[in-house]
N, C-alpha and C positions, 0 to 999 in steps of 0.2 A: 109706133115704133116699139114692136117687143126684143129684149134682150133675150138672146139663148146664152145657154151655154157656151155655146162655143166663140161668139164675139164676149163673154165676160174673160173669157179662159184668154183669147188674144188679147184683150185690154190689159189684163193682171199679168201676161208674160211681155207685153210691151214696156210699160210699165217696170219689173222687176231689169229687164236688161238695161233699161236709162241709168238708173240709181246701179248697176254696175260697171257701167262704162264712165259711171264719176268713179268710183270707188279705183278701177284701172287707174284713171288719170289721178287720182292722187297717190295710188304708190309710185308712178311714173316719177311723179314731180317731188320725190321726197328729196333728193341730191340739188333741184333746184333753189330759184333765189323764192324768198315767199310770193303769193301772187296778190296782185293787188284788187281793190274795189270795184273797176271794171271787168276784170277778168271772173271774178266770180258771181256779179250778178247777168254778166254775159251767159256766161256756162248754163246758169242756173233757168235764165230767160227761155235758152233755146231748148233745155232737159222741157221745160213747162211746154214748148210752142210743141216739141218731136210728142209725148203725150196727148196734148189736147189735138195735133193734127194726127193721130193714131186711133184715136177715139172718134172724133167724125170721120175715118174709113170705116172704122168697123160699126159706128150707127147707122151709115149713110148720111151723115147730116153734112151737105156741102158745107156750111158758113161756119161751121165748126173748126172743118177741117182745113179751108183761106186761113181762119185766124191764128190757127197753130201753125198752117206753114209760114203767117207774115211775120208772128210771134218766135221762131226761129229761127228767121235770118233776122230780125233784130238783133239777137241775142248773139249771131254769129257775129255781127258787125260790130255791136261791143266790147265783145272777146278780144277780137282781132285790135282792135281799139288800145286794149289793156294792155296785148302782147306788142306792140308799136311803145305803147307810154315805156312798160320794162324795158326792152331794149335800148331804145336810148336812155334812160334811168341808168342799165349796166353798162353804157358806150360800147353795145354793139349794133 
């Protein structure tokens, strides 16, 4: 398995856009209530699973790429998890 250029260039701009689509969501959420313990190891799970399953695309490595997508709907079911505990937390 050699690395070019060009899957290191999609790794690293894969990559760079996850960690700004946290960066959106927390200025999103700055007006919000703070978020709790599942919601951010949710977020965090699935930023790792969207990553590592972005990496076994661009290596070709299938088993890679299973455990990044299982690894992010974890993290979605967490999230969601979190955002269910807030709401009713806030009685909505």
């Amino acid at each position: 398995m050699k690395l070019t250029n060009v899957k290191l260039t999609g790794l690293g701009a894969i990559i760079v856009l996850t960690f700004c689509s946290f960066a959106t969501y927390a200025a999103e959420s700055q007006d919000a209530a703070p978020i709790n313990k599942d919601q951010v190891e949710g977020r965090v799970d699935e930023a790792r699973g969207k990553v590592k399953e972005a990496t076994g695309v661009i290596l070709d490595d299938k088993k890679m790429e299973v455990e990044g997508n299982v690894q992010k709907n974890i993290g979605k079911v967490q999230k969601s998890y979190g955002d269910l505990k807030q709401d009713i937390k806030k009685g909505n």
